[in-house]
N, C-alpha and C positions, 0 to 999 in steps of 0.2 A: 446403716442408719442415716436416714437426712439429716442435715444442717439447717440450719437460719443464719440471714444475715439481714438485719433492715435498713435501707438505705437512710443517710442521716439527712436533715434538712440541708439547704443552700447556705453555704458560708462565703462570705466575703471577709478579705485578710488583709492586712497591714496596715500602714501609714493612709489616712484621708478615708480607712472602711466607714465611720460614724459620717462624713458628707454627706452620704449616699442613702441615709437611713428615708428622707423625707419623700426622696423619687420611686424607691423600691417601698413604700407603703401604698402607692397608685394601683386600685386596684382589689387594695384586702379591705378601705374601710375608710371613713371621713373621721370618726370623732376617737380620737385617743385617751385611753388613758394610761399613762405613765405610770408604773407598781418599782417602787426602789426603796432604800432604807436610808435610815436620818446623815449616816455616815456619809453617803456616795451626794448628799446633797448637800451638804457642808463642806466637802471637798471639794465642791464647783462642777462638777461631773452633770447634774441635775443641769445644771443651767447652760453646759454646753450642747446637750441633747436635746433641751426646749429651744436653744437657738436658730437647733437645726433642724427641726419640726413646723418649726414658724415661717420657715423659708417655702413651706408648703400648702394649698389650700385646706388644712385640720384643723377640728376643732380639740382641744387638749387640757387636759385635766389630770392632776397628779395623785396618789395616793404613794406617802413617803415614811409611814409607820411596818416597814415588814422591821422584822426581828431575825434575830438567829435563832436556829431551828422553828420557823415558826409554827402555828399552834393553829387550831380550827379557828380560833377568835379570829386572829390576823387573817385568815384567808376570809371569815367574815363581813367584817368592816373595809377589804379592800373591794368586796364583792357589790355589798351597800354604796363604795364612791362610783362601782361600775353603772350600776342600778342610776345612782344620781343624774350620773352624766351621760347618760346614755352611749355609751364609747363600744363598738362596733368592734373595734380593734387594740390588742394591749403590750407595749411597749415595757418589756425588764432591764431593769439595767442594775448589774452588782455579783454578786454572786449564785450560790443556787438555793439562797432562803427566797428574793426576789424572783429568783425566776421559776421555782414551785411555787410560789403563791400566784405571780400570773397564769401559769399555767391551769392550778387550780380553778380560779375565778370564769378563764375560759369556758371550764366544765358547767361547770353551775349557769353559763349568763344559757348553754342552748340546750341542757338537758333538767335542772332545776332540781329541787331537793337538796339537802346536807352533803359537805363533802365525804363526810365519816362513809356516805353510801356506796362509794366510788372506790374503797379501797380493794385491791385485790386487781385482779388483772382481767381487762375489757369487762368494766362493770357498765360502761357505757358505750350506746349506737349510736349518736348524734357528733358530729364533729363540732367539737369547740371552734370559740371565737379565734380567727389568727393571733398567732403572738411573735412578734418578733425579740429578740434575745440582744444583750449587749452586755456579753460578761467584763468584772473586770478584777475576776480574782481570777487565780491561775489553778484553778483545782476542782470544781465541781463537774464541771462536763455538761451541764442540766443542757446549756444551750443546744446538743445535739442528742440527747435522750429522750428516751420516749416513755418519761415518767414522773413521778412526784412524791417528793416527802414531808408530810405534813404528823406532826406531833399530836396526840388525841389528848389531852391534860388527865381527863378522866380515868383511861386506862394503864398512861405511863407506855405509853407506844408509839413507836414513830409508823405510822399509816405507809405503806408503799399502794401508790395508783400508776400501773402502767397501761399500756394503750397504743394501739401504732398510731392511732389519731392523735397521741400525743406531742408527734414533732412540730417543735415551732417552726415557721415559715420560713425565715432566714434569721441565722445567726454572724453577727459583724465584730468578729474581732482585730480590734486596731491597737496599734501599736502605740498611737499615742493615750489611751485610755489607762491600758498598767502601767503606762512611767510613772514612776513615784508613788507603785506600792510599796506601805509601809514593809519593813523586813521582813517584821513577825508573821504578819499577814499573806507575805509571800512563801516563806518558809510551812506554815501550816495548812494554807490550797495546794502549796508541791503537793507536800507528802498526802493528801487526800487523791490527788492526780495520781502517783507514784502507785498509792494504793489499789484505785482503780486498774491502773495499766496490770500488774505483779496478779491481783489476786483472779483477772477476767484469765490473763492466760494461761494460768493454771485450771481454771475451774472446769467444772463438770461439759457446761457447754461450749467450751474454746473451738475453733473450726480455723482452717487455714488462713482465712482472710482476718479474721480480730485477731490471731497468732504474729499474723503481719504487725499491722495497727498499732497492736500493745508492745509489741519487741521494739520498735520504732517508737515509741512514747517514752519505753523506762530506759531507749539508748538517752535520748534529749531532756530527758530530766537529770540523767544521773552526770551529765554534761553541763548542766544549766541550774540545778537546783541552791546551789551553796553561792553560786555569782548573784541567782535574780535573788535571795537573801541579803545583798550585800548591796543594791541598790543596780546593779547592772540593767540597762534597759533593754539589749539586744538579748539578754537572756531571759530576761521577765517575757519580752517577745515569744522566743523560744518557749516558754514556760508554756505561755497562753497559746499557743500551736497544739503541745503535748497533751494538754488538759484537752482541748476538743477531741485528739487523737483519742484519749482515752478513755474517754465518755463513748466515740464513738465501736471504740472496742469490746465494752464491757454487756451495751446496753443490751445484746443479743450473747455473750458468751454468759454473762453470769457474774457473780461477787461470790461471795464466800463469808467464810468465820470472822474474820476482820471485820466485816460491817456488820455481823448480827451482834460481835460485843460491842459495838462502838456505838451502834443505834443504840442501846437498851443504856446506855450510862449518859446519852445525848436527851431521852427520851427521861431517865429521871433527873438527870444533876445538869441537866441543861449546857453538858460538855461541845464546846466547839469541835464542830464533827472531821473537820482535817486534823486538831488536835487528837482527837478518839482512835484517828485510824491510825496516826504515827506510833500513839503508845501501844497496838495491838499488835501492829503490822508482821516484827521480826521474830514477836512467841508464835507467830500461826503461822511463818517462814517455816520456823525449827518444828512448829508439828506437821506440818503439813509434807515436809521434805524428803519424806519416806516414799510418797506417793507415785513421784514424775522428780527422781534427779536428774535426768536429759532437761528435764526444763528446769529446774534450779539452777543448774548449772549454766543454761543461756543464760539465765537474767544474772546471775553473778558475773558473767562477760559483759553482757551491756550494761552493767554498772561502773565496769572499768576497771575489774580484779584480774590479775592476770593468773588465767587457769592452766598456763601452760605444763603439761607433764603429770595431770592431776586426771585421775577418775574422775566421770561425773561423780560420782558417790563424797567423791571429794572436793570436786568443783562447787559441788551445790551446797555445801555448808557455808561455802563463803555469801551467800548472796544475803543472807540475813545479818551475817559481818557487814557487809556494804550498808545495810540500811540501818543498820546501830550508826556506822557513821556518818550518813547522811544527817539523821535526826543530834546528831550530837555537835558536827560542825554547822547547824542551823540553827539550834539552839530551842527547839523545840521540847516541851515536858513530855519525860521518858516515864514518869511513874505516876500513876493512878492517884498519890497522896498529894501531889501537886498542882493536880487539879479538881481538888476536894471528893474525892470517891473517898470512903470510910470502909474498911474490910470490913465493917459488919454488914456491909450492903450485898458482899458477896453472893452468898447464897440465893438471894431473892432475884437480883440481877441475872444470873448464872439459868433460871427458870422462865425469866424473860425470854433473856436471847436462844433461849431451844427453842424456840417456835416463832423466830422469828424469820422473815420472806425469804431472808439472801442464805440461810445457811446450807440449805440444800442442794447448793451451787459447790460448795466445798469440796478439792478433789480427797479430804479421807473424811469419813462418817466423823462425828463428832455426839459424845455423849453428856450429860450434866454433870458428869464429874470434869470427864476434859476442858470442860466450859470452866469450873469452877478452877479447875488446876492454872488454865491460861489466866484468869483474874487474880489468881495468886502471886502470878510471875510478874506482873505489872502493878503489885504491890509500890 
């Protein structure tokens, strides 16, 4: 059986990458607009990237209203500031709420219609507007994926639009952008990164090159995770490395059960989505570990357990040990009640996430009882 593997955009890395933004736009488009959220521009973040914009013959224009998980409206109204300003070209900066909604707006500025139209995979022939990407959480990946999650309010579903047309042009992660992510902040894009990396190499579509990528992402997460929490900057670096690694891992192997319960309680209770994946992460470890212990068993080694003397069979129990306590020396919320999920939602949640995009990526079948069983466990 063939494989897929699709190459990820251009990244540029470290210390001085954000310099370089205004020279490498030569080319995609004269008038910008800037898509970011309230946070990254009260952090002063906003104002170092218009500085260095300005340094270039662009015309520029911001739209600073994205949200978390955001929602057709926000893709909306950021779509209307594109419209305004007539911007050619669109600049994210923040995590991957910012950088699905630019991506979104792209869609719409050269194919037009609703984005609700787009969901599902290659709903569209037109190549969007370039976007260029400036993450500066350590956990979505969006920057090198070739897709988008957008919230439907209507339906209570997080929309997935992928696309090979989807990769941004160049994505610039620097080093001085995540100094002085806050903890919690860091702690909760790990474990979405962590997530990503664990559940692509397991899945359905893993292939020897994202097997590479992701084994190489949850070594340096589970090296880096608990330091960049703790304000470390070389590690937050490290962080922001892994998370592109692992966006670029996933984007062609596949997600799993981890994100289809984690979208579906993102999509109603508006749960922060690296919080969603941490509390699901280590029940769909334990069900899924029957499937592939040769590979539970790595990822239990590159989390830093030592397997020595131990079956896989027995190796591979431990890797969901490691991520109980990664989430636990992070400090991140382990149980559904803690961040306002109500057991009476079970049921209705559990009916969601069966039909929801990433599950069929999962290496064992997964039923609505088991859905409801793993919602139970993260009571």
């Amino acid at each position: 059986m063939s494989q897929r593997f699709s190459s990820p955009p251009r990244l540029i890395l470290g210390d001085g990458a954000l310099e370089q933004l205004a020279s490498e736009l030569a080319g995609f488009g004269t008038k910008v607009l800037v898509v970011t959220d309230p946070g990254i521009a009260a952090a002063g973040i906003l104002d170092r990237v218009l500085t260095v914009l300005r340094t270039g013959e662009l015309e520029i224009a911001t739209f600073t209203d994205v949200v978390g998980n955001p929602d057709i409206a926000t893709v909306e109204a950021a779509d209307r500031a594109r419209i305004d300003s007539g911007a050619d070209i669109l600049v994210a900066i923040g995590g991957g709420s910012s950088m699905d909604v630019a991506k979104s707006v792209a869609i719409l500025a050269t194919n037009g219609g609703a984005i609700a139209d787009y969901e599902g995979v290659d709903k569209f022939s037109t190549p969007p507007l370039p976007v260029i990407a400036i993450p500066t959480t350590v956990g979505s990946g969006s920057e090198v994926t070739k897709g988008a999650v957008i919230t439907n309010p209507d339906t209570q579903v997080k929309m997935v639009i992928v696309s090979d047309l989807m990769f941004v042009k160049i994505a610039l992660l620097d080093r001085r952008v995540v100094a002085g992510l806050p903890g919690r902040i860091a702690a909760t894009t790990g474990m979405d990164a962590l997530t990503h990396a664990i559940e692509a190499y397991v899945a359905k579509g893993a292939n020897p090159v994202t097997d590479a990528i992701n084994i190489g992402a949850i070594e340096i997460i589970g090296a880096n995770l608990v330091k960049a929490s703790k304000g470390d900057e070389d590690a937050l670096y490290n962080m922001l490395v892994a998370s592109s690694m692992a966006g670029i891992g996933f984007h062609d192997a596949g997600l799993g059960a981890v994100h289809a319960l984690a979208n579906t309680i993102g999509a109603h209770f508006g749960v922060h989505h690296g919080t969603a994946n941490a509390l699901f992460l280590p029940y769909v470890m334990d069900f899924n570990v029957s499937s592939s212990p040769a590979r539970f068993a790595r990822i239990a080694r590159a989390l830093g357990e030592d397997t020595s003397g131990l079956t896989d069979a027995q190796a591979a129990e431990r890797a969901a040990s490691a991520v109980h306590r990664l989430a636990q020396e992070t400090g991140v919320p382990r149980k559904l009640s803690e961040v306002g999920v109500p057991a009476d939602a079970i049921d209705a949640l559990a009916r969601d996430a069966l039909v929801q995009a990433d599950l069929p990526g999962n290496p064992r079948e997964v039923t609505l009882e088991d859905i409801q069983t793993l919602y139970r466990k993260a009571l």
